[in-house]
N, C-alpha and C positions, 0 to 999 in steps of 0.2 A: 271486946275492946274496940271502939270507935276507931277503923283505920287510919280517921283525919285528923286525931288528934296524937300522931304516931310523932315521937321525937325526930324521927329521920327526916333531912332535908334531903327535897326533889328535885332538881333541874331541868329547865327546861333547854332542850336544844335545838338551834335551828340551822339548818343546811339551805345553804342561800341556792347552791342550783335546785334543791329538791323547791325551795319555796318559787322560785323564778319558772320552772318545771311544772310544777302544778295548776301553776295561773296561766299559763300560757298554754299547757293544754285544755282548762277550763276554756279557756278563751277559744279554741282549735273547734272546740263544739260547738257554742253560739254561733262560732262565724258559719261553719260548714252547714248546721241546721239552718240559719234565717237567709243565707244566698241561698238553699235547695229549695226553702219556700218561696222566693221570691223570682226563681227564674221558672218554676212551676205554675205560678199564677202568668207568667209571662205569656210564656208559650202554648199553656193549656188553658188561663182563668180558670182555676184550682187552687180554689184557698187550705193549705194546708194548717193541721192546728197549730196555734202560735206565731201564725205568720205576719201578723203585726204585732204582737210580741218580740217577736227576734229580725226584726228588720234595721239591720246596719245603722241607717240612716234617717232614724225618728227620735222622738223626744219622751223621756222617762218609762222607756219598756226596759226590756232584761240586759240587753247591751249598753245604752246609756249609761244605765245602774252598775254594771259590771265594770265602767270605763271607769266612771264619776270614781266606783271602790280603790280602782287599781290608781287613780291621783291621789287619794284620799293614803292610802298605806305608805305610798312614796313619800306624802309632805310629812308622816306620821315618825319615820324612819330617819330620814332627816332632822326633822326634831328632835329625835331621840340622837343621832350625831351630834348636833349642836350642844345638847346638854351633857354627853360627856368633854367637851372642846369649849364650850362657854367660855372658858379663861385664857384661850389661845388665840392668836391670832387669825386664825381662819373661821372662831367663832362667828363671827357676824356675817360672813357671807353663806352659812351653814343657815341662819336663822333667816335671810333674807330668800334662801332659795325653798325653804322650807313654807314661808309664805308664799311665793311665786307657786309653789305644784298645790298649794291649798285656794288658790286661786284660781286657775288650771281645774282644779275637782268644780269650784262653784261653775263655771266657764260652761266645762260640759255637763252641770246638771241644768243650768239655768239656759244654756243656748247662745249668750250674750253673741258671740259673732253673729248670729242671724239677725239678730236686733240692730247691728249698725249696718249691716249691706244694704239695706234701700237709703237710707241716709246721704252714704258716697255713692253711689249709683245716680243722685240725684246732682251731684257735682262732677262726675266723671262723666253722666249721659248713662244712657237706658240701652241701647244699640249695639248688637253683635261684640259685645266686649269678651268672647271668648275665654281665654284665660283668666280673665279679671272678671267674669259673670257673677261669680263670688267676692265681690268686692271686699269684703272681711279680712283678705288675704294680704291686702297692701298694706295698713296697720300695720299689722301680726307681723308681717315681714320684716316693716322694720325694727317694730321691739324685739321681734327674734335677734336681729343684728345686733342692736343694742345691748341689746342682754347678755348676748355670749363674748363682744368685745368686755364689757362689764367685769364676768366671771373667767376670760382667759389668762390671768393671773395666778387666780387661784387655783382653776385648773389645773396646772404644771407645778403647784406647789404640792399637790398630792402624789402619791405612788405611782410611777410608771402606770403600771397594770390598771390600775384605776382610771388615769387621767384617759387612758385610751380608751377603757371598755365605756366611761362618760363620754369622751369623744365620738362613738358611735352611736349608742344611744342616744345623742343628742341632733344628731345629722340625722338620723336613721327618721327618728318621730318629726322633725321639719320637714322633712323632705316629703314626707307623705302628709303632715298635714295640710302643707301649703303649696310640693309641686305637685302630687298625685291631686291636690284637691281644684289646683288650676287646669288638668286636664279632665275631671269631672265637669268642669264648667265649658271648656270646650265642645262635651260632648252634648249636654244639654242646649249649650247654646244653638248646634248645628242643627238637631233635631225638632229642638223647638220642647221639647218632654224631658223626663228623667223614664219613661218607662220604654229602653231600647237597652239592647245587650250591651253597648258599650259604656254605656253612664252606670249599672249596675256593676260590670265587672270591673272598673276602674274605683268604683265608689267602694267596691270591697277590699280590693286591694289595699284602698287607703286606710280605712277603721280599724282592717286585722294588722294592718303595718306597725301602724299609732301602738297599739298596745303589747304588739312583742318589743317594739323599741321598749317601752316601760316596761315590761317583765324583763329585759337585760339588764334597765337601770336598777332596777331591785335589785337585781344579781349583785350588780358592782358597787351597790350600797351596803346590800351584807356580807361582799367577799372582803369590802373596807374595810367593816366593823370588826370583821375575823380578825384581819392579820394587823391593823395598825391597833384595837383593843381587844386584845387576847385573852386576856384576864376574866373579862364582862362574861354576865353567865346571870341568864333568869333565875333566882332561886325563890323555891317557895318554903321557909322554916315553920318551927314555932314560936319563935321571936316574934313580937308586937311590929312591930318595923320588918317586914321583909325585904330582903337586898331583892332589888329591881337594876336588871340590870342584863345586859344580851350577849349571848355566846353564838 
Protein backbone atom coordinates (compact mmCIF):
# COMPACT_ATOMS: atom_id res chain seq x y z
CA UNK A 1 0.00 0.00 0.00
CA UNK A 2 1.39 3.48 -1.06
CA UNK A 3 2.03 5.19 2.34
CA UNK A 4 0.80 8.64 0.53
CA UNK A 5 -2.02 7.72 -0.39
CA UNK A 6 -3.01 6.70 3.37
CA UNK A 7 -6.52 8.33 4.34
CA UNK A 8 -5.10 9.62 7.58
CA UNK A 9 -4.41 13.43 7.74
CA UNK A 10 -1.10 14.93 8.86
CA UNK A 11 -0.21 18.06 10.46
CA UNK A 12 2.19 20.02 10.46
CA UNK A 13 3.30 21.95 13.59
CA UNK A 14 5.39 24.77 14.25
CA UNK A 15 6.93 25.93 17.51
CA UNK A 16 7.76 29.68 17.03
CA UNK A 17 10.83 29.57 19.69
CA UNK A 18 12.07 26.12 18.24
CA UNK A 19 11.73 28.03 14.62
CA UNK A 20 13.22 31.59 15.98
CA UNK A 21 15.89 29.02 17.84
CA UNK A 22 17.00 27.53 14.94
CA UNK A 23 17.64 30.50 12.75
CA UNK A 24 19.34 32.25 15.10
CA UNK A 25 21.63 29.73 15.90
CA UNK A 26 22.12 29.15 12.09
CA UNK A 27 22.93 32.57 12.05
CA UNK A 28 25.37 31.95 15.59
CA UNK A 29 27.55 29.93 12.99
CA UNK A 30 27.89 32.17 9.98
CA UNK A 31 28.68 35.08 12.09
CA UNK A 32 31.36 33.20 14.46
CA UNK A 33 32.87 31.48 11.30
CA UNK A 34 33.27 34.70 8.81
CA UNK A 35 34.50 37.20 11.97
CA UNK A 36 37.40 34.02 12.80
CA UNK A 37 38.11 34.38 9.08
CA UNK A 38 38.25 37.70 8.82
CA UNK A 39 40.31 38.79 12.05
CA UNK A 40 42.70 35.89 10.79
CA UNK A 41 43.40 37.28 7.60
CA UNK A 42 43.88 40.47 9.86
CA UNK A 43 46.29 39.78 11.95
CA UNK A 44 48.10 36.81 10.30
CA UNK A 45 47.14 37.39 6.06
CA UNK A 46 45.46 33.89 6.25
CA UNK A 47 42.92 33.39 4.15
CA UNK A 48 40.84 30.74 5.58
CA UNK A 49 38.28 28.61 3.30
CA UNK A 50 35.22 30.58 2.75
CA UNK A 51 36.55 33.65 3.98
CA UNK A 52 34.86 35.65 1.45
CA UNK A 53 32.19 33.62 1.39
CA UNK A 54 31.17 34.42 5.12
CA UNK A 55 32.41 37.84 5.39
CA UNK A 56 29.67 39.98 7.31
CA UNK A 57 29.90 42.81 5.07
CA UNK A 58 29.79 41.75 1.20
CA UNK A 59 27.35 41.33 -1.37
CA UNK A 60 25.49 37.91 -2.50
CA UNK A 61 27.85 35.31 -0.34
CA UNK A 62 26.22 33.06 2.48
CA UNK A 63 25.25 35.82 4.97
CA UNK A 64 23.69 38.32 2.57
CA UNK A 65 21.69 35.04 1.22
CA UNK A 66 20.88 34.05 4.79
CA UNK A 67 19.80 37.81 5.75
CA UNK A 68 17.90 38.42 2.25
CA UNK A 69 16.07 34.47 3.49
CA UNK A 70 15.37 35.53 7.14
CA UNK A 71 13.30 39.13 5.35
CA UNK A 72 12.03 37.07 2.91
CA UNK A 73 10.08 34.29 5.75
CA UNK A 74 9.25 37.60 7.74
CA UNK A 75 7.27 39.39 4.83
CA UNK A 76 6.18 35.61 3.94
CA UNK A 77 4.54 35.21 7.54
CA UNK A 78 2.99 38.48 7.63
CA UNK A 79 1.27 37.66 4.45
CA UNK A 80 0.12 34.83 5.80
CA UNK A 81 -1.30 37.12 9.06
CA UNK A 82 -2.87 39.36 6.60
CA UNK A 83 -4.75 36.59 4.88
CA UNK A 84 -6.24 35.27 7.93
CA UNK A 85 -7.34 39.28 9.01
CA UNK A 86 -8.04 40.47 5.36
CA UNK A 87 -11.50 41.41 6.52
CA UNK A 88 -10.45 43.23 9.92
CA UNK A 89 -9.45 46.14 10.35
CA UNK A 90 -5.86 45.79 11.06
CA UNK A 91 -5.85 43.89 7.65
CA UNK A 92 -4.14 46.57 5.75
CA UNK A 93 -1.55 47.49 7.89
CA UNK A 94 -0.68 43.62 8.13
CA UNK A 95 -0.54 43.75 4.08
CA UNK A 96 1.52 47.05 3.98
CA UNK A 97 4.18 45.84 6.50
CA UNK A 98 4.22 42.63 4.73
CA UNK A 99 5.42 44.74 1.72
CA UNK A 100 7.66 46.95 3.61
CA UNK A 101 10.07 43.37 4.94
CA UNK A 102 9.58 42.19 1.11
CA UNK A 103 11.24 45.25 0.27
CA UNK A 104 13.72 45.18 3.15
CA UNK A 105 14.57 41.28 1.52
CA UNK A 106 15.14 43.14 -2.24
CA UNK A 107 17.17 46.24 -0.01
CA UNK A 108 19.62 43.49 1.24
CA UNK A 109 19.88 41.40 -1.77
CA UNK A 110 20.33 44.24 -4.16
CA UNK A 111 22.53 46.68 -1.79
CA UNK A 112 20.18 49.69 -2.64
CA UNK A 113 21.51 51.90 0.44
CA UNK A 114 25.10 51.64 -1.18
CA UNK A 115 23.81 52.84 -4.33
CA UNK A 116 22.49 56.27 -2.80
CA UNK A 117 25.55 57.10 -0.28
CA UNK A 118 27.69 58.74 -2.88
CA UNK A 119 24.61 60.59 -4.16
CA UNK A 120 24.23 62.58 -0.45
CA UNK A 121 27.64 62.52 0.14
CA UNK A 122 27.72 64.75 -2.79
CA UNK A 123 25.39 67.24 -1.05
CA UNK A 124 26.37 66.86 2.29
CA UNK A 125 30.44 67.06 1.33
CA UNK A 126 32.97 64.21 1.14
CA UNK A 127 34.95 65.30 4.38
CA UNK A 128 35.50 63.62 7.85
CA UNK A 129 31.68 63.05 8.19
CA UNK A 130 32.01 60.37 10.74
CA UNK A 131 28.82 59.20 11.75
CA UNK A 132 27.22 60.01 8.57
CA UNK A 133 30.28 58.37 6.37
CA UNK A 134 27.49 56.21 5.43
CA UNK A 135 25.21 58.66 4.29
CA UNK A 136 22.33 55.95 3.53
CA UNK A 137 21.73 56.33 7.19
CA UNK A 138 19.88 59.81 7.01
CA UNK A 139 17.04 58.68 4.66
CA UNK A 140 16.63 55.29 6.50
CA UNK A 141 16.34 57.38 9.53
CA UNK A 142 13.87 59.23 8.72
CA UNK A 143 11.58 56.63 7.07
CA UNK A 144 12.31 54.56 10.08
CA UNK A 145 10.49 57.49 12.02
CA UNK A 146 8.10 57.75 9.71
CA UNK A 147 7.28 54.36 9.57
CA UNK A 148 6.94 53.57 13.14
CA UNK A 149 4.84 56.77 13.98
CA UNK A 150 2.83 55.32 10.92
CA UNK A 151 2.31 51.69 12.57
CA UNK A 152 2.11 52.92 16.36
CA UNK A 153 -1.47 52.66 16.35
CA UNK A 154 -1.62 49.56 15.29
CA UNK A 155 0.90 48.46 17.42
CA UNK A 156 -1.05 48.90 20.72
CA UNK A 157 -3.95 47.59 18.96
CA UNK A 158 -2.45 44.11 19.27
CA UNK A 159 -1.83 41.79 22.35
CA UNK A 160 0.28 43.22 25.11
CA UNK A 161 2.82 40.46 24.72
CA UNK A 162 3.10 40.97 21.06
CA UNK A 163 3.15 44.85 20.82
CA UNK A 164 6.13 44.62 23.18
CA UNK A 165 8.21 41.63 21.90
CA UNK A 166 7.54 43.90 18.13
CA UNK A 167 8.57 46.90 20.15
CA UNK A 168 11.90 45.32 20.78
CA UNK A 169 12.50 43.83 17.67
CA UNK A 170 11.85 46.81 16.21
CA UNK A 171 14.37 49.23 18.19
CA UNK A 172 16.57 46.27 18.49
CA UNK A 173 17.31 45.96 14.31
CA UNK A 174 17.35 50.24 14.02
CA UNK A 175 19.44 50.63 16.43
CA UNK A 176 22.04 48.36 14.81
CA UNK A 177 21.26 49.13 11.52
CA UNK A 178 21.60 52.69 11.72
CA UNK A 179 23.37 53.54 15.33
CA UNK A 180 26.04 50.48 15.31
CA UNK A 181 26.17 51.34 11.54
CA UNK A 182 27.00 55.10 12.27
CA UNK A 183 29.68 54.04 14.48
CA UNK A 184 31.15 51.77 11.73
CA UNK A 185 31.57 54.88 9.84
CA UNK A 186 33.24 56.48 12.56
CA UNK A 187 35.57 54.13 12.64
CA UNK A 188 36.41 53.82 9.06
CA UNK A 189 36.42 57.43 8.71
CA UNK A 190 39.32 57.85 11.60
CA UNK A 191 41.47 55.21 9.99
CA UNK A 192 40.96 56.15 6.69
CA UNK A 193 40.26 51.76 5.83
CA UNK A 194 37.61 49.18 7.09
CA UNK A 195 40.64 46.73 7.69
CA UNK A 196 41.43 47.61 11.54
CA UNK A 197 39.99 45.72 14.60
CA UNK A 198 37.43 48.35 15.32
CA UNK A 199 35.50 48.80 12.06
CA UNK A 200 35.39 44.80 11.84
CA UNK A 201 34.31 44.27 15.54
CA UNK A 202 31.55 47.04 15.37
CA UNK A 203 30.70 45.97 11.77
CA UNK A 204 29.96 42.52 13.40
CA UNK A 205 28.21 43.53 15.93
CA UNK A 206 25.96 45.19 13.79
CA UNK A 207 24.96 42.19 11.02
CA UNK A 208 24.68 39.48 13.91
CA UNK A 209 22.35 42.26 15.90
CA UNK A 210 20.06 42.89 12.50
CA UNK A 211 19.25 39.42 12.33
CA UNK A 212 18.54 38.04 16.05
CA UNK A 213 16.33 41.32 16.08
CA UNK A 214 14.44 39.30 13.18
CA UNK A 215 14.65 35.94 14.59
CA UNK A 216 12.72 37.62 17.65
CA UNK A 217 10.37 39.17 15.28
CA UNK A 218 9.62 35.75 13.86
CA UNK A 219 9.14 34.67 17.28
CA UNK A 220 6.41 37.20 18.07
CA UNK A 221 4.95 36.65 14.62
CA UNK A 222 4.28 32.97 15.31
CA UNK A 223 3.83 33.37 19.14
CA UNK A 224 0.79 35.83 17.44
CA UNK A 225 -0.39 33.45 15.19
CA UNK A 226 -0.59 30.76 18.18
CA UNK A 227 -2.63 32.44 20.66
CA UNK A 228 -4.81 35.10 18.66
CA UNK A 229 -5.41 31.93 15.83
CA UNK A 230 -5.49 28.97 17.57
CA UNK A 231 -7.42 26.92 15.60
CA UNK A 232 -5.05 27.32 12.29
CA UNK A 233 -3.15 24.11 11.83
CA UNK A 234 -1.16 23.02 8.41
CA UNK A 235 -3.00 20.10 7.36
CA UNK A 236 -2.10 17.72 4.71
CA UNK A 237 -5.39 15.31 3.71
CA UNK A 238 -6.70 13.50 0.89
CA UNK A 239 -8.99 16.02 -0.11
CA UNK A 240 -8.55 17.79 -3.51
CA UNK A 241 -8.18 21.14 -1.57
CA UNK A 242 -6.00 20.76 1.37
CA UNK A 243 -6.61 23.05 4.46
CA UNK A 244 -3.50 25.46 4.38
CA UNK A 245 -3.48 26.86 7.08
CA UNK A 246 -0.60 27.38 10.53
CA UNK A 247 -0.60 26.16 13.98
Amino acid sequence: MNPLSSSQTKSLQISPIKVATTLALIWSVIVFYGTLCQFIHLYFNIYLPGTELTYLDSEMNIPAIFSGFMLLLSSIIIGFVWYLERNLKNGKYWLILSGGFFFMFLEEILEIHEKITAPIQEIIGHDHLGFFKYSWIIPYAIISLVVGLYFLKFLFSLPKETTKRIFIAGIWYVMAALGIEGITGISADYFGNTDNFLYLAFMTIEEASEMYAISFFIFALLSYIEQVHSGVSISFGTSHESEKVMK
